[in-house]
C-alpha positions in Angstrom: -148.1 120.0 -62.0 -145.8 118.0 -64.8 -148.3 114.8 -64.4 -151.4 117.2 -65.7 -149.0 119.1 -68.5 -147.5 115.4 -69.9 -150.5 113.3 -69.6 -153.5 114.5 -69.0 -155.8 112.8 -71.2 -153.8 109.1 -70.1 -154.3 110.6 -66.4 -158.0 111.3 -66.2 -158.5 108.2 -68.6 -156.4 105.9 -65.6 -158.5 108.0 -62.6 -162.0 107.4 -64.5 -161.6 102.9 -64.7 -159.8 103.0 -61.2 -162.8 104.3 -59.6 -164.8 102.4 -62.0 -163.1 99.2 -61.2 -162.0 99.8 -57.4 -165.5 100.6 -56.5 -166.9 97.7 -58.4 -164.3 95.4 -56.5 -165.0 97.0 -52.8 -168.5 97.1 -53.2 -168.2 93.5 -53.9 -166.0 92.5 -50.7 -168.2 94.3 -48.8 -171.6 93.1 -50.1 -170.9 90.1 -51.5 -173.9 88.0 -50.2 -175.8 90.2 -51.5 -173.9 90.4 -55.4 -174.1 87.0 -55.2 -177.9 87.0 -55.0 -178.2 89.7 -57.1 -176.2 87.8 -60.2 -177.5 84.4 -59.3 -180.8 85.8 -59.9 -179.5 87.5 -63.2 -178.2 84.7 -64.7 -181.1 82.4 -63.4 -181.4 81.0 -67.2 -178.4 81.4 -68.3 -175.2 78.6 -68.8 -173.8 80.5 -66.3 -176.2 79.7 -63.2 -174.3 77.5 -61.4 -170.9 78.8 -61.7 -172.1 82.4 -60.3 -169.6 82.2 -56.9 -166.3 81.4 -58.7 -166.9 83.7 -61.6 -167.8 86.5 -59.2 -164.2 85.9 -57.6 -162.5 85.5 -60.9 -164.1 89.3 -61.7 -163.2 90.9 -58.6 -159.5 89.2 -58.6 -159.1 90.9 -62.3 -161.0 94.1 -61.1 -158.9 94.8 -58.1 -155.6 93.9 -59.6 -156.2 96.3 -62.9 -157.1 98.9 -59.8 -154.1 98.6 -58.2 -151.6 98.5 -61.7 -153.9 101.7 -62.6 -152.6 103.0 -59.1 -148.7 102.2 -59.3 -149.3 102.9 -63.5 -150.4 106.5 -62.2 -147.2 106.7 -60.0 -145.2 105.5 -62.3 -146.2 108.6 -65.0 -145.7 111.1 -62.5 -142.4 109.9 -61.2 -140.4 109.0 -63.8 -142.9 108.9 -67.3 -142.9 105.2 -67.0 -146.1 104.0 -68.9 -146.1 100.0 -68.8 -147.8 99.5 -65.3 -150.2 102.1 -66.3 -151.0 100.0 -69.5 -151.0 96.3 -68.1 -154.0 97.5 -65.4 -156.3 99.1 -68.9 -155.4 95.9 -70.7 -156.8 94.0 -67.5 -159.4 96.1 -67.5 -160.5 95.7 -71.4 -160.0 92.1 -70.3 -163.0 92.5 -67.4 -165.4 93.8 -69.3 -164.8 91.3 -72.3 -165.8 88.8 -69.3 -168.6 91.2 -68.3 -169.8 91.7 -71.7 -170.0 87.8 -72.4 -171.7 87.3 -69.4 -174.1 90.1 -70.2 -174.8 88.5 -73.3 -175.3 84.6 -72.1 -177.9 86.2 -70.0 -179.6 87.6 -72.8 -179.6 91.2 -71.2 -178.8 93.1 -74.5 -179.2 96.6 -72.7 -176.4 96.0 -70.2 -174.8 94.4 -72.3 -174.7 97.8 -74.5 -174.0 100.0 -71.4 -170.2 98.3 -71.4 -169.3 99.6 -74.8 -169.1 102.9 -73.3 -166.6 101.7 -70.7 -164.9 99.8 -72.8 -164.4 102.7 -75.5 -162.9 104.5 -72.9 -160.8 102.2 -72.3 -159.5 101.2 -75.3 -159.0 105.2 -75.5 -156.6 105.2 -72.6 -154.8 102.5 -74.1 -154.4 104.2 -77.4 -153.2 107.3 -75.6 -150.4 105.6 -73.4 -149.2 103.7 -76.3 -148.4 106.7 -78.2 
């Protein structure tokens, strides 16, 4: 398969965040009473208490839209090598988890805040890769 022989690090690099950042998105359409309550209660002490709704919708507008440039980026690199789609949906997704990761850290919760690094090294990887 040309897409594996060409890009293989870039591909499995784009398949790793769209399943990290699809799944996040659908699980939150279809349980999102229930993320709601679950971040409200997060960020009970936080700045960020009362604005828990709308940030949640800002997340999973910049989640699902990196998911689906990720999609037509991977596409793209197997039709016709085209990388800019493909790199627009990891910028969007370094962008998420620099929200994440400030929200992590308004709420004080220093361990998940940690736990992003490893996403975002990853992703920060895949864009390295399909700029080169």
């Amino acid at each position: 398969m040309k897409l594996f022989s060409n890009y293989p690090a870039e591909l499995l690099t784009l398949l790793f965040l769209i399943v990290t950042f699809l799944q996040s998105g659908i699980d939150k359409i279809l349980d999102w009473k229930g993320n709601v309550s679950f971040i409200k209660e997060h960020f009970k002490n936080s700045p960020l208490k009362n604005s828990v709704p709308f940030l949640l919708v800002i997340i999973l507008v910049v989640e699902m839209l990196a998911s689906i440039l990720m999609i037509v980026g991977v596409y793209q690199l197997y039709t016709s090598e085209v990388k800019e789609m493909a790199i627009l949906g990891i910028e969007l997704s370094a962008v998420t988890l620099i929200f994440l990761l400030i929200g992590q850290r308004l709420a004080k919760d220093y361990a998940g805040a940690m736990s992003l690094t490893v996403y975002f090294i990853v992703t920060i990887l895949g864009l390295y890769l399909l700029n080169n």
